[in-house]
C-alpha positions as protocol buffer text, in pm:
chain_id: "A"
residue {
  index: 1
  type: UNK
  ca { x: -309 y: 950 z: -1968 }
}
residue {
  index: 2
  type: UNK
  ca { x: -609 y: 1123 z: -1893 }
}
residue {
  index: 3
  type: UNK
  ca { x: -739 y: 1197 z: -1507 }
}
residue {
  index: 4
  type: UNK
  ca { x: -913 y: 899 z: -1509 }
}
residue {
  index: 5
  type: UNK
  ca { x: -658 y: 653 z: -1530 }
}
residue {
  index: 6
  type: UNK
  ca { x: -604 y: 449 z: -1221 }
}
residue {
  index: 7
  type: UNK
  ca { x: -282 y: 411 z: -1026 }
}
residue {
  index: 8
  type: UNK
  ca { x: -215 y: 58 z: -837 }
}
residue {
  index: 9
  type: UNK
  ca { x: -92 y: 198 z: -530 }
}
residue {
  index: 10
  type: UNK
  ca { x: 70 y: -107 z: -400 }
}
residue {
  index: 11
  type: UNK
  ca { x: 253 y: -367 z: -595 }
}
residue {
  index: 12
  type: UNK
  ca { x: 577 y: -548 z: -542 }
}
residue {
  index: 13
  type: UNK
  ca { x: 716 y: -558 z: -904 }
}
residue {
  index: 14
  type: UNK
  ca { x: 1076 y: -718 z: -810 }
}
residue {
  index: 15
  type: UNK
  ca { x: 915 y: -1026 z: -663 }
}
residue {
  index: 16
  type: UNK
  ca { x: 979 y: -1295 z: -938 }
}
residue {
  index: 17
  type: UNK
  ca { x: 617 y: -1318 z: -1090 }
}
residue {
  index: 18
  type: UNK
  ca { x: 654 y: -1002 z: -1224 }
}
residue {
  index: 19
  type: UNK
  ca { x: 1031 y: -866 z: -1229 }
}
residue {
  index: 20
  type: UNK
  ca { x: 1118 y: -1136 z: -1539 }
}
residue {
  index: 21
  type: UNK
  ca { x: 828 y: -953 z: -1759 }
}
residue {
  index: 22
  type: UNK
  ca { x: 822 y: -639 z: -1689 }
}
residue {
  index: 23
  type: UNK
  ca { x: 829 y: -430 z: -1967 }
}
residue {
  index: 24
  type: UNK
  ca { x: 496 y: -706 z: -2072 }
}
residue {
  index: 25
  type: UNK
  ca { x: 326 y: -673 z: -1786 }
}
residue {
  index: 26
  type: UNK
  ca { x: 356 y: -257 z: -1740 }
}
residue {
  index: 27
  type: UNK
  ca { x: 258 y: -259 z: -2062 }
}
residue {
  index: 28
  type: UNK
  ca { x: -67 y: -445 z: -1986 }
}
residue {
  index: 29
  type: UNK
  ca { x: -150 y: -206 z: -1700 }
}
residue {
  index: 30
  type: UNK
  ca { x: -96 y: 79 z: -1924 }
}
residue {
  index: 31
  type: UNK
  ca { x: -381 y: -113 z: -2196 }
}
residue {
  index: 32
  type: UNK
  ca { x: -598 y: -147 z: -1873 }
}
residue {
  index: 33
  type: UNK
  ca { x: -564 y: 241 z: -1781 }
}
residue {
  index: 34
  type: UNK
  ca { x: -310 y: 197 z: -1526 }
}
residue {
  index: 35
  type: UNK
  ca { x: -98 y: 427 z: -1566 }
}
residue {
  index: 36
  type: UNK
  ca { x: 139 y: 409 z: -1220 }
}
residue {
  index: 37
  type: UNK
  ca { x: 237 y: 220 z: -1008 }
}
residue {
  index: 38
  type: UNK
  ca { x: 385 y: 223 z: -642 }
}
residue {
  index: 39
  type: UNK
  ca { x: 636 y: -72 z: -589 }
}
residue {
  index: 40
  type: UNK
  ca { x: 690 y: -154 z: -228 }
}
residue {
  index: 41
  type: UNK
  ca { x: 990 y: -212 z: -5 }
}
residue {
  index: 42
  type: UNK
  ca { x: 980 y: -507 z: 251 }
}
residue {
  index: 43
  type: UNK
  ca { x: 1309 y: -583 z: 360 }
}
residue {
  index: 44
  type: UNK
  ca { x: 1605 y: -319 z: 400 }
}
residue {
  index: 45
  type: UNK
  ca { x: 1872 y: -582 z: 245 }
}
residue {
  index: 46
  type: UNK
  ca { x: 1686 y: -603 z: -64 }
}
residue {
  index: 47
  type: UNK
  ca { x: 1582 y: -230 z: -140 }
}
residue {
  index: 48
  type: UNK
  ca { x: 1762 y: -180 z: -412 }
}
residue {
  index: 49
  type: UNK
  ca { x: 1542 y: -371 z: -621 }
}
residue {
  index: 50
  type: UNK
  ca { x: 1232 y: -188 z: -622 }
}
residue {
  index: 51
  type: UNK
  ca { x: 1458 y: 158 z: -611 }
}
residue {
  index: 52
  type: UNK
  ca { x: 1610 y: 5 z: -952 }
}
residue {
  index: 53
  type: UNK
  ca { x: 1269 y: -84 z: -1072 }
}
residue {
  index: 54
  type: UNK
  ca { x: 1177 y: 271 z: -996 }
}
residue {
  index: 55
  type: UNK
  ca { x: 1469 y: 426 z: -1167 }
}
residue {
  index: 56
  type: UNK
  ca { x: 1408 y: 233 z: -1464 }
}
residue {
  index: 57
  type: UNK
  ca { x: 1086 y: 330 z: -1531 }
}
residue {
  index: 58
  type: UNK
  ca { x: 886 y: 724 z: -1575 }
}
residue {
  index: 59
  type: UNK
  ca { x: 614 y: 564 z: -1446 }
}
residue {
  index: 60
  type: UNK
  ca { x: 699 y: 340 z: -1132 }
}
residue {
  index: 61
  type: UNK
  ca { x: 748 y: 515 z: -822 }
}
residue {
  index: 62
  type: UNK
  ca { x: 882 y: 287 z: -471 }
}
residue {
  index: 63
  type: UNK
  ca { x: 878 y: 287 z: -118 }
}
residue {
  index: 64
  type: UNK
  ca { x: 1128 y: 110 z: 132 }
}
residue {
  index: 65
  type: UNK
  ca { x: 1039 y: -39 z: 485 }
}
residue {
  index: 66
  type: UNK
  ca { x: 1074 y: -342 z: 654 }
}
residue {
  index: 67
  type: UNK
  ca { x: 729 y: -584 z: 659 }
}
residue {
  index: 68
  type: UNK
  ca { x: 635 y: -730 z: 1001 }
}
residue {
  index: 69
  type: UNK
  ca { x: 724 y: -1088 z: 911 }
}
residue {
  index: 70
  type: UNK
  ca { x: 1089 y: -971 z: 864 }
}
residue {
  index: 71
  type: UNK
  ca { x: 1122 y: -775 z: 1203 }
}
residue {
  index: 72
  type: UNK
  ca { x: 1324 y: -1029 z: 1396 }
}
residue {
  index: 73
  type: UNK
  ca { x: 1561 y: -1102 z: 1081 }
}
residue {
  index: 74
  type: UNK
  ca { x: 1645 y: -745 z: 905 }
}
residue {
  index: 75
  type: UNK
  ca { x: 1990 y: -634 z: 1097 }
}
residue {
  index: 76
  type: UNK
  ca { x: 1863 y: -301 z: 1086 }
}
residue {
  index: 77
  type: UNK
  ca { x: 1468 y: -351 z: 1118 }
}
residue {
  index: 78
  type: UNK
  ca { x: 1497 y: -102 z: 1426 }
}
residue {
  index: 79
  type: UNK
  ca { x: 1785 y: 117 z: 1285 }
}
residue {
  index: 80
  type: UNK
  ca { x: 1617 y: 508 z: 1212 }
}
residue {
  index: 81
  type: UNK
  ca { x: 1968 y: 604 z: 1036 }
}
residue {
  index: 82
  type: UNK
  ca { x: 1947 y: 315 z: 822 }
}
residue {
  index: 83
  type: UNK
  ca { x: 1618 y: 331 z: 735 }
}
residue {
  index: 84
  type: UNK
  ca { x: 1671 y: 733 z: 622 }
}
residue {
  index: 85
  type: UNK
  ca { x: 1969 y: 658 z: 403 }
}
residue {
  index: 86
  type: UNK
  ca { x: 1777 y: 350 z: 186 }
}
residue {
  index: 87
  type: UNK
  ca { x: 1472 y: 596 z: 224 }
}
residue {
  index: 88
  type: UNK
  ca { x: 1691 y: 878 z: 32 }
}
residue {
  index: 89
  type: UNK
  ca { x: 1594 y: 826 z: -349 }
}
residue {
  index: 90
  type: UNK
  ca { x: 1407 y: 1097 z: -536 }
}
residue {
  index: 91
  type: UNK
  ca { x: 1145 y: 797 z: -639 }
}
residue {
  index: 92
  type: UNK
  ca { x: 1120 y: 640 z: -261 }
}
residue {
  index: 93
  type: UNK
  ca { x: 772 y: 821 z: -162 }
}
residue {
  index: 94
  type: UNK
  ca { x: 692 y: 619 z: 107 }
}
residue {
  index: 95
  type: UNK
  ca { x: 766 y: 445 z: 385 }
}
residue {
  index: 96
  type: UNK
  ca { x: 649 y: 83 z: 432 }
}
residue {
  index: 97
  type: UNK
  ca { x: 518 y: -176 z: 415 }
}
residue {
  index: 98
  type: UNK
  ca { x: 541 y: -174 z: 812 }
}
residue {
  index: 99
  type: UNK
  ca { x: 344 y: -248 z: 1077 }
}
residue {
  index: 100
  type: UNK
  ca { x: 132 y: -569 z: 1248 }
}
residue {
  index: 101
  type: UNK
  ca { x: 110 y: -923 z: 1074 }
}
residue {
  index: 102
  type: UNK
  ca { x: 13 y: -1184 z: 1432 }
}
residue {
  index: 103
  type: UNK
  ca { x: -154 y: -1414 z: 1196 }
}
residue {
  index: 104
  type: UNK
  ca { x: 161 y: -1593 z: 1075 }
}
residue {
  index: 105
  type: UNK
  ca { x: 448 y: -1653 z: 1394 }
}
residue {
  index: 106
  type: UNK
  ca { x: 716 y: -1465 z: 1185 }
}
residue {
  index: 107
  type: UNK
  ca { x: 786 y: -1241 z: 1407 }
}
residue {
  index: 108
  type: UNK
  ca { x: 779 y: -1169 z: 1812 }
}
residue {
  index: 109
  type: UNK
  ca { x: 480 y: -902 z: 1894 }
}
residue {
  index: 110
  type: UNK
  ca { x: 783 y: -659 z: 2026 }
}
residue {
  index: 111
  type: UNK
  ca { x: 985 y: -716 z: 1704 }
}
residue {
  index: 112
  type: UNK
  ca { x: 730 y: -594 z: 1484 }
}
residue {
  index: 113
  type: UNK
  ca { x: 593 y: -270 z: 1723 }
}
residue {
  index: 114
  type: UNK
  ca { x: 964 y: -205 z: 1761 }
}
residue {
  index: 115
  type: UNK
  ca { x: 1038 y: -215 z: 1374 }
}
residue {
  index: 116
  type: UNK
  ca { x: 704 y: -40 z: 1305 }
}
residue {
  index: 117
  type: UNK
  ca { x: 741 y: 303 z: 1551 }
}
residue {
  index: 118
  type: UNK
  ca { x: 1071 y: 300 z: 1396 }
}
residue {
  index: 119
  type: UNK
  ca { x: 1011 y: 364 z: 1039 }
}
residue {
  index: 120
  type: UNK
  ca { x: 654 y: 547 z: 1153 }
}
residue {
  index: 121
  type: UNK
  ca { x: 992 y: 762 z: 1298 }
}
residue {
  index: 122
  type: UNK
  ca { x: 1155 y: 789 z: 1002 }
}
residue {
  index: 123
  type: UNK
  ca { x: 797 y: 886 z: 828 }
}
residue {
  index: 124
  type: UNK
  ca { x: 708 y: 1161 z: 1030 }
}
residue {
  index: 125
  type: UNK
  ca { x: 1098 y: 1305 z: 1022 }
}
residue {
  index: 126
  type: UNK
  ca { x: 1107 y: 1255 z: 594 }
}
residue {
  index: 127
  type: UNK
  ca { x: 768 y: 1385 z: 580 }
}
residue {
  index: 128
  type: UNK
  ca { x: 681 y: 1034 z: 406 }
}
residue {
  index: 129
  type: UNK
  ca { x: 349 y: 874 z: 413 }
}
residue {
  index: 130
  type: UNK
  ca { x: 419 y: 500 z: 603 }
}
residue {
  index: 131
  type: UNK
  ca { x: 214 y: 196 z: 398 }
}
residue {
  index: 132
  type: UNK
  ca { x: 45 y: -28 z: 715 }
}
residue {
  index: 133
  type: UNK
  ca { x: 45 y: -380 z: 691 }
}
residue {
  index: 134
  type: UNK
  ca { x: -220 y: -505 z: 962 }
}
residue {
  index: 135
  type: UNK
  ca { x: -342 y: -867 z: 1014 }
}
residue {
  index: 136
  type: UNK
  ca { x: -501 y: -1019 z: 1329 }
}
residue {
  index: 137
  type: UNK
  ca { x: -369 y: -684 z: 1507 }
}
residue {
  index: 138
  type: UNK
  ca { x: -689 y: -477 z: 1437 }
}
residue {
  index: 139
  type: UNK
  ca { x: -694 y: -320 z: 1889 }
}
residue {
  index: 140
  type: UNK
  ca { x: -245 y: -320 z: 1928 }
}
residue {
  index: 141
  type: UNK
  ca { x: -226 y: -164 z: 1569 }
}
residue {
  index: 142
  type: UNK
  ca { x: -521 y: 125 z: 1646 }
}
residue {
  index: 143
  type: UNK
  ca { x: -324 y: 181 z: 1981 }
}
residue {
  index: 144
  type: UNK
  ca { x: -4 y: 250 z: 1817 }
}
residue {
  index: 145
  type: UNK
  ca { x: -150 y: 438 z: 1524 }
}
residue {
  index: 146
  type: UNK
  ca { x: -282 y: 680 z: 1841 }
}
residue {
  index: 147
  type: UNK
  ca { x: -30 y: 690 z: 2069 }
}
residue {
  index: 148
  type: UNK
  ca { x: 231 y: 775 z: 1777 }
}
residue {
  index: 149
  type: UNK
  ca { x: 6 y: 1014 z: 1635 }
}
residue {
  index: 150
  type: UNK
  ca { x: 16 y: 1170 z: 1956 }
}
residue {
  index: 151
  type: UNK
  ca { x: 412 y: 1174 z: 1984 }
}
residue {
  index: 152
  type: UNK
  ca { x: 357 y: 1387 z: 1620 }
}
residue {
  index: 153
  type: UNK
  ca { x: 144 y: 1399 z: 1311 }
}
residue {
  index: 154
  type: UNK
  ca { x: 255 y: 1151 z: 1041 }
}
residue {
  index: 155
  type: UNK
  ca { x: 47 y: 1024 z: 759 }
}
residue {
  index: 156
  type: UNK
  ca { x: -25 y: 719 z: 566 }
}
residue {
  index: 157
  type: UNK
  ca { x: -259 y: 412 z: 449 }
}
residue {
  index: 158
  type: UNK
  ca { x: -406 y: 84 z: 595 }
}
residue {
  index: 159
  type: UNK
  ca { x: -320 y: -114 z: 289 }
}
residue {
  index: 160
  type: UNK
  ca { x: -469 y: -404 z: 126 }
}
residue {
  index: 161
  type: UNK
  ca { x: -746 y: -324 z: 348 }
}
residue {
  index: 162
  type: UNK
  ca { x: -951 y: -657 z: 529 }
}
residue {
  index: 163
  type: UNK
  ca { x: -969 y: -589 z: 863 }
}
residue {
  index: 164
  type: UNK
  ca { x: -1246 y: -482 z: 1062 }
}
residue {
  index: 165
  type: UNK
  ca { x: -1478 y: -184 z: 1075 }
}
residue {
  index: 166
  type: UNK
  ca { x: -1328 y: -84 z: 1429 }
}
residue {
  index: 167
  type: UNK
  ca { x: -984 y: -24 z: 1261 }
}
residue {
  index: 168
  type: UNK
  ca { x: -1090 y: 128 z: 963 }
}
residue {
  index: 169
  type: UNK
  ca { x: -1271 y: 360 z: 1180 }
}
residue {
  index: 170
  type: UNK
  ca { x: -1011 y: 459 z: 1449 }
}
residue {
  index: 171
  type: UNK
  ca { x: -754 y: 492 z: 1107 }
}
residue {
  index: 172
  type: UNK
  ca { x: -956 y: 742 z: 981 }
}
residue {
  index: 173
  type: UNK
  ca { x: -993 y: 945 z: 1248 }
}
residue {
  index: 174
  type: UNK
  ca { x: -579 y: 980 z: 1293 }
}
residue {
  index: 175
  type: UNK
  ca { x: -592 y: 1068 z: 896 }
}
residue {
  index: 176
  type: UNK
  ca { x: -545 y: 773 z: 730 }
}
residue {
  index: 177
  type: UNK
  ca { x: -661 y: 668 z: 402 }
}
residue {
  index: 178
  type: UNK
  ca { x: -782 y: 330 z: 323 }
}
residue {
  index: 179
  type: UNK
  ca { x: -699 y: 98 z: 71 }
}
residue {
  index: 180
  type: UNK
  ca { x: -859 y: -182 z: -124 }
}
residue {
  index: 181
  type: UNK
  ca { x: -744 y: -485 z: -314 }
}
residue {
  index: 182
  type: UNK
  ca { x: -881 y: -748 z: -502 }
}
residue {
  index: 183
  type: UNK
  ca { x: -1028 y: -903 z: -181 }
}
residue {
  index: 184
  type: UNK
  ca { x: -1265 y: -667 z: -220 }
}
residue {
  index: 185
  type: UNK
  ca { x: -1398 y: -852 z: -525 }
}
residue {
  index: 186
  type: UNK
  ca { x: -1452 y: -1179 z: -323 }
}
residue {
  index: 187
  type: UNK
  ca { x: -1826 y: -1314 z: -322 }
}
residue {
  index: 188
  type: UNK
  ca { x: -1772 y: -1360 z: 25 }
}
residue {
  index: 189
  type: UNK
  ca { x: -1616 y: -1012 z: 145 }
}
residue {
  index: 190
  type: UNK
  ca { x: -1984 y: -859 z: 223 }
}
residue {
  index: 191
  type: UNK
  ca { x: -1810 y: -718 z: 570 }
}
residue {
  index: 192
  type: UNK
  ca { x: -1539 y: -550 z: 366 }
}
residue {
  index: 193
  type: UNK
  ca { x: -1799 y: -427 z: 101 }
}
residue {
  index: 194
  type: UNK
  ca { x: -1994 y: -289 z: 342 }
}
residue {
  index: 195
  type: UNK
  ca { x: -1679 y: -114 z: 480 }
}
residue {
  index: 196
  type: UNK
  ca { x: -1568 y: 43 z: 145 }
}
residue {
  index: 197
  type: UNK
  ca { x: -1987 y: 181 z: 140 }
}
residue {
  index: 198
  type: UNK
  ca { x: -1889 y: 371 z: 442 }
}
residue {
  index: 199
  type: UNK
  ca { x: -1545 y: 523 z: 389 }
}
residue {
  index: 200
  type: UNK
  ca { x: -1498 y: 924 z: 281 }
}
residue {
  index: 201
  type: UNK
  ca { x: -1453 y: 923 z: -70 }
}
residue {
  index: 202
  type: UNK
  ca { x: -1151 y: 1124 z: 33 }
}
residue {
  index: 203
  type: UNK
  ca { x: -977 y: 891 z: 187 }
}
residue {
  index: 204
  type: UNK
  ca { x: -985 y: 559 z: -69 }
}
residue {
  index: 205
  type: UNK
  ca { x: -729 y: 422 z: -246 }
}
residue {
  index: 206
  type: UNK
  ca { x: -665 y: 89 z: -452 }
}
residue {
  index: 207
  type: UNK
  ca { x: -422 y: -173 z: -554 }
}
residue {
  index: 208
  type: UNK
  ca { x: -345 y: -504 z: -634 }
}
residue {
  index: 209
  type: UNK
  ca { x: -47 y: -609 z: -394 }
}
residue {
  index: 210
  type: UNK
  ca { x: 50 y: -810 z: -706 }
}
residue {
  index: 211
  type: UNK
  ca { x: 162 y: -1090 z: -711 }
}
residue {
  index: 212
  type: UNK
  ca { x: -67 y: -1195 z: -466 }
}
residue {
  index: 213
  type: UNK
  ca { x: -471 y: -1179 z: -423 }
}
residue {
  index: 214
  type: UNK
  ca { x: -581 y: -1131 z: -768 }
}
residue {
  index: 215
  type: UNK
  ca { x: -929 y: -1024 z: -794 }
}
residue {
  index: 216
  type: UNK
  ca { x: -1220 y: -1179 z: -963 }
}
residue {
  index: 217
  type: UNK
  ca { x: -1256 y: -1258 z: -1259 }
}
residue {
  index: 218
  type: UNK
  ca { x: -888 y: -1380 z: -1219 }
}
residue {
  index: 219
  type: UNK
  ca { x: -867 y: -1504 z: -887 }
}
residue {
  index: 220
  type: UNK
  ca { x: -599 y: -1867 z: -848 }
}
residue {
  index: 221
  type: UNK
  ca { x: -367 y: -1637 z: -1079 }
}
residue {
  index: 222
  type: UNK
  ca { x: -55 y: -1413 z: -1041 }
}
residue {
  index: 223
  type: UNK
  ca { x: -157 y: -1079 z: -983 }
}
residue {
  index: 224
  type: UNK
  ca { x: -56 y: -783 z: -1193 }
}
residue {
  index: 225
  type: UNK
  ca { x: -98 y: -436 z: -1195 }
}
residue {
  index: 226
  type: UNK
  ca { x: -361 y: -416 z: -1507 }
}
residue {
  index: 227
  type: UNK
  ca { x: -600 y: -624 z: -1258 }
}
residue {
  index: 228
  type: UNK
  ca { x: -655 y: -316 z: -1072 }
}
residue {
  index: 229
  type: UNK
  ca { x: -911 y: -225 z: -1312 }
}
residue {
  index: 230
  type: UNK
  ca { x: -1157 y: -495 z: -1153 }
}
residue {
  index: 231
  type: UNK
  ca { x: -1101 y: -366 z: -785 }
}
residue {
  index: 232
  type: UNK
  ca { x: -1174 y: -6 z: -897 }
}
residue {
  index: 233
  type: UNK
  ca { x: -1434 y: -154 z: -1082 }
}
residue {
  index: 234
  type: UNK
  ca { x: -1594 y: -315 z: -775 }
}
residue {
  index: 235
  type: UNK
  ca { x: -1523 y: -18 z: -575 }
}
residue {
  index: 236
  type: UNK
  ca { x: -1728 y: 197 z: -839 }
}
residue {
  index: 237
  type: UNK
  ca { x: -1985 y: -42 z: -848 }
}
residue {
  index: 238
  type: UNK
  ca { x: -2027 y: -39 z: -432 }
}
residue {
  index: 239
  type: UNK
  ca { x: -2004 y: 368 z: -457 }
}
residue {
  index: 240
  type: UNK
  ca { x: -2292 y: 382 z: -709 }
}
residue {
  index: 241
  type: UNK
  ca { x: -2035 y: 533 z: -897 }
}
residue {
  index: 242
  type: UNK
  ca { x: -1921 y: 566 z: -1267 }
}
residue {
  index: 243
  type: UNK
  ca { x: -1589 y: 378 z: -1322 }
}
residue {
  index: 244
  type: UNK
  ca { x: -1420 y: 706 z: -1468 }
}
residue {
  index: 245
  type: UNK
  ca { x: -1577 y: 882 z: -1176 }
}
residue {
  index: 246
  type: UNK
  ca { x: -1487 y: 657 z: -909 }
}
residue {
  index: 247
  type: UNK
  ca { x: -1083 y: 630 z: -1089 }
}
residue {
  index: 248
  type: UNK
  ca { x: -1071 y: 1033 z: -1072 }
}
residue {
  index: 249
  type: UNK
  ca { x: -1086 y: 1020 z: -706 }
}
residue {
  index: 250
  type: UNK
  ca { x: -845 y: 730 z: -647 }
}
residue {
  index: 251
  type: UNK
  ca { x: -597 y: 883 z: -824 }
}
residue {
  index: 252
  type: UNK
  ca { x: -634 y: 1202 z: -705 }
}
residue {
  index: 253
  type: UNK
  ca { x: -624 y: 1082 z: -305 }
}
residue {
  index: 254
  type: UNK
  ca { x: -309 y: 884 z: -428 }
}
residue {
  index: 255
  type: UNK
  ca { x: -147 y: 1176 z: -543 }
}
residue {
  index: 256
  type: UNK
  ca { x: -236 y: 1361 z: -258 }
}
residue {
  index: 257
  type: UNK
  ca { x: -80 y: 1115 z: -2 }
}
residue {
  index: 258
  type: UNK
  ca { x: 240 y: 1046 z: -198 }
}
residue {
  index: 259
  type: UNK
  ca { x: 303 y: 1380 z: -250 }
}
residue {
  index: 260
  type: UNK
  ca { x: 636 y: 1354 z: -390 }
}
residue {
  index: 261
  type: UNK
  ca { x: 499 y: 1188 z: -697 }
}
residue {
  index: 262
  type: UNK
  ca { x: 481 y: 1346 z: -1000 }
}
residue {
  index: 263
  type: UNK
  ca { x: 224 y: 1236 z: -1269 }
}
residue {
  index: 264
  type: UNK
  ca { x: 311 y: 1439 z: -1540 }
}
C-alpha cells in the first residue's frame, strides 16, 4: 500500500469480537486503507495470543504488557525477567498496555505503579516503546512519566487518548506521542478536539482499541480495525488537513515509534 495508508496502532485482535473473523475483518481494514495493525498485550498469561496473531499474519505486529486492571492478579505483573522473555518475539514492538486505570477498583493504586515502572523497566532496557493506559490518573501518571524519565530515557504513547490537556502536555514534553481513538469522533468530545488542534503533528498517532469505542458513524457497534478510517478522518478534518495528508503523518510517527516494524 501506498504512504498514505493508515495503520491502527492499537487493537486487541484475540479478544473474541474479532479473533473468530479474522481473516474478514483484516480484510476489511485492508478495503478501508488500513494496512497494519498493532495488537496489544494485557495480561502476561495470555500473551501468546496476540504473539500467534502476529506470527500469523505479514501485516499484524504485537506488543505484551500487563493492563492496570490486571496488576493485583498477573503472578508476574511485577516480574522484569518475565516480562523480557514474553517480550522476546521478533513481532513484539512494544511494551504495554501499562500504566494507570483509578476509574474502575481493579486494582490497588501500588499494584498498578508497581506493575507499570516495571515494564516502563523492561522498555527502557529492550529499547521498546511502552503503550500508556491512563484513566482518572491524569497528576500520579505525569509524576511517574517524570520521575522515570529521569531514572533514564524511555519512549512511548498515551493511548486511546481522553484525558486532560495537563497530561497531554506534561507527556509531550518527556517525548511522548499521543494517540487518538474513535472518542475523538464523539459530538461531545469538544475538550479532546480541541486537544488534538494543539498537539505537534509529530507526535499523533491513531487507533481504534477495537473491540471497544467505535467511532461515529458506527458508534453501539464492535469495533474493528477498518473504523480507523473515521478517526483519521476526524483528525484530518480538526488539522485542516487532507485525509491522505493527515494518514502520511500518522503512519510515519507510527513507524517511527515502533521502530522495529517493518512496513515493507
Amino acid at each position: 500500500m501506498a504512504d498514505t495508508a493508515i495503520i491502527d496502532s492499537h487493537a486487541h485482535l484475540d479478544y473474541p469480537q474479532l479473533a473468530g473473523d479474522l481473516p474478514a475483518v483484516l480484510a476489511r481494514a485492508n478495503a478501508a486503507g488500513v494496512s497494519h495493525v498493532i495488537t496489544i498485550g494485557v495480561k502476561l498469561s495470555t500473551s501468546d495470543a496476540p504473539k500467534k496473531i502476529a506470527e500469523a499474519y505479514d501485516n499484524v505486529w504485537c506488543s505484551v504488557g500487563i493492563h492496570p486492571h490486571e496488576a493485583g492478579n498477573e503472578a508476574d505483573a511485577c516480574n522484569i525477567d518475565a516480562i523480557k522473555a514474553a517480550a522476546d518475539h521478533p513481532k513484539c514492538v512494544a511494551i504495554g498496555e501499562a500504566g494507570l486505570d483509578y476509574f474502575y477498583d481493579y486494582g490497588r493504586p501500588d499494584q498498578q505503579a508497581a506493575s507499570f515502572r516495571a515494564q516502563i523497566a523492561v522498555a527502557r532496557d529492550m529499547q521498546l516503546p511502552i503503550i500508556v493506559h491512563s484513566r482518572d490518573a491524569d497528576e500520579d501518571m505525569a509524576a511517574i512519566l517524570e520521575e522515570e524519565m529521569q531514572r533514564g530515557a524511555f519512549s512511548g504513547v498515551m493511548h486511546c487518548f481522553s484525558s486532560g490537556a495537563m497530561l497531554a502536555k506534561r507527556a509531550l514534553a518527556v517525548g511522548f506521542y499521543i494517540s487518538f481513538s474513535g472518542i475523538l469522533t464523539f459530538n461531545k468530545s469538544t475538550d479532546l478536539q480541541a486537544i488534538a488542534a494543539e498537539i505537534p503533528l509529530e507526535r499523533i498517532l491513531v487507533e481504534t482499541d477495537s473491540p471497544y469505542l467505535a467511532p461515529t458513524p458506527h458508534r453501539g457497534k464492535s469495533n474493528e480495525p477498518a473504523f480507523s478510517a473515521h478517526t483519521l478522518a476526524k483528525l484530518a478534518e480538526i488539522r485542516g488537513l487532507p485525509v491522505a495528508e493527515m494518514a502520511a503523518i500518522t503512519r510515519q510517527n507510527t513507524a517511527r515509534l515502533f521502530s522495529k516494524m517493518r512496513l515493507s
